[in-house]
N, C-alpha and C positions, 0 to 999 in steps of 0.2 A: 423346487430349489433350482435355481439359476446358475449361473459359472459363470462370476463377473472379474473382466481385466479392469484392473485400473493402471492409465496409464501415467505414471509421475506420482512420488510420493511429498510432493508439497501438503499443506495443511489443507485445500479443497480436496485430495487426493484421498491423504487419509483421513479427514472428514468424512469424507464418502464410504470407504471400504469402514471405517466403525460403525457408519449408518445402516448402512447392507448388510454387512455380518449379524450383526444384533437382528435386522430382518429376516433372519435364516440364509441368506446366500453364501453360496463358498467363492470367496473374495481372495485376489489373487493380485497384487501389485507389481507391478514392475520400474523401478527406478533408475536411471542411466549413470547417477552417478554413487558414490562407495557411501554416500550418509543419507539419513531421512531429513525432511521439514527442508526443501527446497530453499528459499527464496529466505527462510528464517534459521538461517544458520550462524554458526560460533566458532571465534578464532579464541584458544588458549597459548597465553606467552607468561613467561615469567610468574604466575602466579594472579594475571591479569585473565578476566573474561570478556568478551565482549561478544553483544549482539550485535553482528554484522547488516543483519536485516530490518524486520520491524521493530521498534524498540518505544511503540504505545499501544497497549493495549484499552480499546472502546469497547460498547455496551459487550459486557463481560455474560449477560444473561444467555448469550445466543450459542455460548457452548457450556450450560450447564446439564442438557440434556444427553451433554457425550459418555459424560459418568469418568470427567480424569479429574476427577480430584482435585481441579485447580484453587487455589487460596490467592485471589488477586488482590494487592494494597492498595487503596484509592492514594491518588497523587492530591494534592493543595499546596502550591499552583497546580495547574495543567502543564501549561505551557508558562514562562516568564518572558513577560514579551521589554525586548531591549531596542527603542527607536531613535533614528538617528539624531535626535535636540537631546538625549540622555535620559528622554522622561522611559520609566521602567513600570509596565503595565501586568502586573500578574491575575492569570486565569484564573475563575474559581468553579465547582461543581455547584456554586449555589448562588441562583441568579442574585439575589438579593446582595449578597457578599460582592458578587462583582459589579453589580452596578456602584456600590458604595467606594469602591479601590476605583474605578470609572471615573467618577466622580472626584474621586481625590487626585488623580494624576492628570485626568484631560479636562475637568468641569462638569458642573451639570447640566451644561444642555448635553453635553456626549455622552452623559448619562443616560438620557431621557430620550436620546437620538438611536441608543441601545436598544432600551426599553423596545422603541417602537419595531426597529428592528425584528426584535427577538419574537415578538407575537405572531408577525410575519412568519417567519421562519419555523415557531410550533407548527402552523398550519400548512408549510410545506415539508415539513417533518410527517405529520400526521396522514395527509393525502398520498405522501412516497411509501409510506410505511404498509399502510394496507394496502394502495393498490398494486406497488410498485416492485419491492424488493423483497418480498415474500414468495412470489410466485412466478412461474417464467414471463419473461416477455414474449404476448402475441396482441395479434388485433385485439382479440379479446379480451385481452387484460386492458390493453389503453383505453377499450372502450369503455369498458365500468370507469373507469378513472373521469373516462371525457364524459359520462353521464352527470354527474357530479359539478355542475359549472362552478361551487364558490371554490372545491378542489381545484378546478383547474385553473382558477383565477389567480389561487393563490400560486401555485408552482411557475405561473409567469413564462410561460413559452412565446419565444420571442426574446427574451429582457437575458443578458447575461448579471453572469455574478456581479461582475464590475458594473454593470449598469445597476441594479439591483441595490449596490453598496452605497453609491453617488445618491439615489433616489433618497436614503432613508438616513444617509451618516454625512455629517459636515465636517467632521474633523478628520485630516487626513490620514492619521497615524489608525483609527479606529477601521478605515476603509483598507487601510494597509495590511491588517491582522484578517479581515475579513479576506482579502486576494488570495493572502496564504493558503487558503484550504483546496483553491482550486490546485494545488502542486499536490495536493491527497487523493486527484486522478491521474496526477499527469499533465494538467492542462494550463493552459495559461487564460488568466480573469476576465483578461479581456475577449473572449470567445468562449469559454465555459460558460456555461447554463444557468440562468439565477435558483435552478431548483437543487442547485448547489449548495446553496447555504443551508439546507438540511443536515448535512456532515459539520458546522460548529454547531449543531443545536442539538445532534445526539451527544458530541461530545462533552459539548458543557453540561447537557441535563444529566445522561446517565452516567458521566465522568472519566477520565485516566487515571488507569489502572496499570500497576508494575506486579509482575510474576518476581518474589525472592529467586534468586539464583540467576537471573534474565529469561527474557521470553524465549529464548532457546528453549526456556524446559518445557514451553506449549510442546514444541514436536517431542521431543520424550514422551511426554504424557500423553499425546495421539499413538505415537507406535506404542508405549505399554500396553493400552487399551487393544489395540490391534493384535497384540500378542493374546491376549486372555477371550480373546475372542473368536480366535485361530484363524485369522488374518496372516496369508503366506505372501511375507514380504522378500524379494528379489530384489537387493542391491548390486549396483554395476549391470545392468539385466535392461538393455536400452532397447526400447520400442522401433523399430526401422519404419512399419507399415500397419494399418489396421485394414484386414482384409474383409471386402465387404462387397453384395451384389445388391441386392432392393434391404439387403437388411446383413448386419456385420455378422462376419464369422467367425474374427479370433484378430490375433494379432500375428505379426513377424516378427524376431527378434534379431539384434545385429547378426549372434551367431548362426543365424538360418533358421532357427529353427520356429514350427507352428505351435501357436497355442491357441486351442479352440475356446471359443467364448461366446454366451447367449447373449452377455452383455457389457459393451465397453464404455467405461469411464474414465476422459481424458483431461487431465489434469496438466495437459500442455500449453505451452501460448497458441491461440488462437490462430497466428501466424504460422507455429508449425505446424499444426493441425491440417490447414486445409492448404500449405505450401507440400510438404514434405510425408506426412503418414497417409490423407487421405487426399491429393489434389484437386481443390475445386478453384479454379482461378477465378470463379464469377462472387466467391464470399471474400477475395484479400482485400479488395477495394478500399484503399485508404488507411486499413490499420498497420499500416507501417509506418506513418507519418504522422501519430498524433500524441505519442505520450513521451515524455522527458527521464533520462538519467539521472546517477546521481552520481556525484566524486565525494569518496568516504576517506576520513582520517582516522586512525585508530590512533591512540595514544596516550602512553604510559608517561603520569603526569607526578612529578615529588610535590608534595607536601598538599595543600589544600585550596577550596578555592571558594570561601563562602556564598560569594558575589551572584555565582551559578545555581539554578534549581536543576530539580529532575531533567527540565525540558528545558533551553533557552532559546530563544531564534534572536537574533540581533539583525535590523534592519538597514539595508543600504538607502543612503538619501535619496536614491533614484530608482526604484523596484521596477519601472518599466524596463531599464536598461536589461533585466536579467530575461526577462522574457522577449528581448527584440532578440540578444543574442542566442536563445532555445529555440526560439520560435521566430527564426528570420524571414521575411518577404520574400516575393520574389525580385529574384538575380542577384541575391544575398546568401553568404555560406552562413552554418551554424559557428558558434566557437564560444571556446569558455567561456565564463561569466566573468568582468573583469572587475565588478564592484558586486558580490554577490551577495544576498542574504547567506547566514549560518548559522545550521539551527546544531546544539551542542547537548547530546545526551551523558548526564553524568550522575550512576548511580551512590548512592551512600552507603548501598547492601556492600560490607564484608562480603561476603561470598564473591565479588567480583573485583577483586584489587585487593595489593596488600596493606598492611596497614600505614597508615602517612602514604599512602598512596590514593590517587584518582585515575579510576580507566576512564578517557574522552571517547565520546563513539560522535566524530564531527562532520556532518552533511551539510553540500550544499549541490542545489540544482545543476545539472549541465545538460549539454546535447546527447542523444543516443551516441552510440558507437558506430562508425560506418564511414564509409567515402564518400557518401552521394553529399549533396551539399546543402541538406538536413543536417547534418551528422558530421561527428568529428574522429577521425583517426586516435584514439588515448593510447594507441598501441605505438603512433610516432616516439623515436626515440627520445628523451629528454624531457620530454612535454608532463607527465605525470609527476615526476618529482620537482618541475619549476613549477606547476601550478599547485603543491601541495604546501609549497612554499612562501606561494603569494597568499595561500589561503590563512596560515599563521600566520601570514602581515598583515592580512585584513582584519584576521580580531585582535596581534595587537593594536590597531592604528583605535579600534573598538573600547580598546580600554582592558583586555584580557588577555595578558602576553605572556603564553609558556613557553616561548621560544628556550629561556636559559632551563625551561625545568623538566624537559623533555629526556626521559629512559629510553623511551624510542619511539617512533614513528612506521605505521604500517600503512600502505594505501590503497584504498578497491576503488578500479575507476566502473564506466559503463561494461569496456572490454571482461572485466574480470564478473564481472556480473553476468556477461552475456555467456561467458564459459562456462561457470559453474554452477548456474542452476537453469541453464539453458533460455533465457531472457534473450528474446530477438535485438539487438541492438543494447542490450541492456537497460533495457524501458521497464522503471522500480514496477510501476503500475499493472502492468502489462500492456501490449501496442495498440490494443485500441481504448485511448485514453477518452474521458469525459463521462458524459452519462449516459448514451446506448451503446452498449456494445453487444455484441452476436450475442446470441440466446442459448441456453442449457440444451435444446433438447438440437442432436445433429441432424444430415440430409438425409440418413438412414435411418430405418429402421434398427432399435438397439445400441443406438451410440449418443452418449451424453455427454455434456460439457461443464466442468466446473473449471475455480481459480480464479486469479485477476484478471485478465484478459476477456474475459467475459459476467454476462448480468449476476449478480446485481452490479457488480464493482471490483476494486481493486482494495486490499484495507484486510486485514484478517476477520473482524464481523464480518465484512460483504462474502471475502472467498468463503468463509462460513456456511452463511444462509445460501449459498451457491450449491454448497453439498448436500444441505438441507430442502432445499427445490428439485433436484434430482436423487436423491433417495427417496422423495413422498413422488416423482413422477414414476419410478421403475417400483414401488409398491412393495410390502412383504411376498417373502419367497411362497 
């Protein structure tokens, strides 16, 4: 039996500590700040809930091995996708059904422009799936991959998303819906990976999925688990250092004190990891500068609003512009998005709003939090509440104006993200965005990596299978 820290209790975190424990280890977490489920956390107002973090739950299969009891509700639509000429395109979990809505909103060659699409995309679904995000990244894992030539034909290295979309879609609004996904790393379409488009092909094959009460109650249902499995969780209990020579020893804690450990599981951003617990300046290399923020509106909405599904994103006539402003050139600053996409979560579940009432949980992309000229100050005075303002102007101008029917308005920029679940810059994804990022297993002996910030990905599935890669690497006790 082992004596494993883990450090952060986000959902790779304690994914990890339910995986070990049930393996026989005596698992010990430590979290820096006073609640569990990091980065998936809940603001209660008035009678209003919202999930302030993720608020779509994908292939739901990859935590039925944790044993929480989850009962997820498949979503139809997905996503309702609203384009800037008014035509309204909704997602479905069953190709067939969406190619026919395809068809009826954009024609049938955009149909069939899908179709061809989407075959594509099985096969880089398929080829990512076994070789890819099941297992850690090493040479040897890309090698079986690169053995495989029609595998690696299909995943397209070299070809971004955006190149990828052009190739096989003519109609622009369908290549529009397609960019979207690369903001599900962080990344912007036009430099993201065509092996990207794997992420709509899980989503649409094995569906969205909504947790009754919000996905908040994922992290309840990890720490219950943790609890029945005598998992000693330490809130407010912040990791300073993880002390280590050819192989880790334990950790340091703010208040001084040592805690010894055979085995540490860090559940931090990778930026703090090897900036701040354990310094290695030769792994920061760029993952400061690659993944995007978000500016959230919470909001207590009177009366109803049928117009809206589960999921809406409403599209700006110009979707490059959001990405030149995130993702500026050089001798260009970053700065909000001035015609932004805005994607609007609004559940129907009672359990989160009262009655004649709608809680909005509304995002759109921005820059990290920072000074460098990447990055924008949200902490300048004024600036968050004129841009939360423009952000209601933008969907009414959209055609969905709660300006008069607004209880209140609540707003998390990057800043607030980057404080309280400790998100370097406030990067949703974590900072190194796209599709490699640093691998599960650390420069030491005894020190593992899970979360978004590292392989497979960012997305509650990926931090999942993350925790699931480093539980089957550190083995039963």
């Amino acid at each position: 039996m082992s004596d494993v820290v883990v450090v952060g209790a986000g959902v790779g975190g304690l994914a990890a500590a339910v995986r070990l424990a049930a393996a026989g280890h005596r698992v010990t977490v430590h979290e820096r700040a006073v609640e569990a489920g990091g980065k998936l956390a809940v603001y209660e107002r008035d009678g209003y809930r919202f999930d302030t973090g993720p608020s779509l739950l994908t292939l739901p299969q990859v935590f039925d091995d944790l044993g929480l009891g989850l009962r997820p509700q498949p979503l139809d639509p997905v996503v309702r996708h609203v384009f800037p000429d008014g035509v309204v395109l909704d997602s479905s979990p069953d190709h067939a059904v969406f190619l026919e809505r395809i068809a009826t909103a954009l024609g049938d060659d955009a149909a069939s422009d899908w179709d061809r699409f989407w075959r594509r995309a099985a096969r880089i679904w398929a080829a990512s799936w076994e070789s890819v995000l099941q297992r850690p990244v090493s040479a040897a894992s890309l090698a079986r991959l690169s053995w495989r030539v029609g595998d690696l034909a299909a995943i397209a290295p070299g070809r971004s998303l955006r190149g990828l979309g052009r190739r096989y879609l003519r109609d622009r609004r369908l290549r529009m819906l397609l960019d979207r996904y690369a903001t599900y790393t962080g990344t912007d379409p036009r430099r993201a990976p065509a092996a990207l488009a794997a992420i709509p092909y899980a989503e649409l094959t094995y569906g969205g999925w909504y947790l009754p009460g919000g996905l908040g109650t994922l992290a309840a249902a990890l720490r219950a688990r943790c609890d029945d499995l005598g998992v000693r969780l330490e809130l407010g209990s912040e990791v300073t250092a993880i002390e280590a020579d050819a192989a880790v020893r334990g950790v340091t804690l703010a208040s001084g004190r040592f805690v010894h450990a055979d085995v540490v599981v860090s559940d931090v951003d990778a930026v703090t990891l090897y900036r701040d617990l354990l310094p290695s300046p030769d792994r920061l290399a760029g993952l400061a500068d690659r993944s995007l923020g978000g500016f959230v509106l919470l909001l207590g909405v009177r009366g109803e609003t049928p117009e809206l599904a589960h999921h809406t994103v409403f599209f700006p006539r110009r979707y490059d512009g959001e990405f030149d402003a995130i993702f500026p050139g050089p001798g260009r600053r970053a700065r909000p998005v001035d015609d932004p996409a805005v994607f609007v979560t609004r559940a129907e579940d009672p359990a989160v709003r009262p009655e004649g009432r709608e809680a909005w949980f509304v995002l759109v992309n921005a820059p990290r939090h920072g000074t460098a000229q990447s990055a924008v100050d949200w902490r300048r005075p004024g600036l968050a509440d004129a841009y939360a303002r423009h952000v209601l102007d933008v969907l009414a101008g959209r055609g969905v104006d709660v300006r008069d029917r607004l209880e209140f308005r609540e707003t998390r920029t990057p800043a607030d993200l980057a404080e309280s679940a400790g998100a370097p810059g406030g990067a949703i994804y974590g900072t190194a965005g796209g599709l490699l990022r640093p691998g599960n297993l650390g420069p030491v002996d005894g020190l593992f990596l899970v979360g978004g910030s590292v392989h497979p990905g960012g997305g509650l599935p990926m931090v999942t299978l993350s925790a699931r890669i480093v539980a089957d690497a550190i083995g039963p006790a």
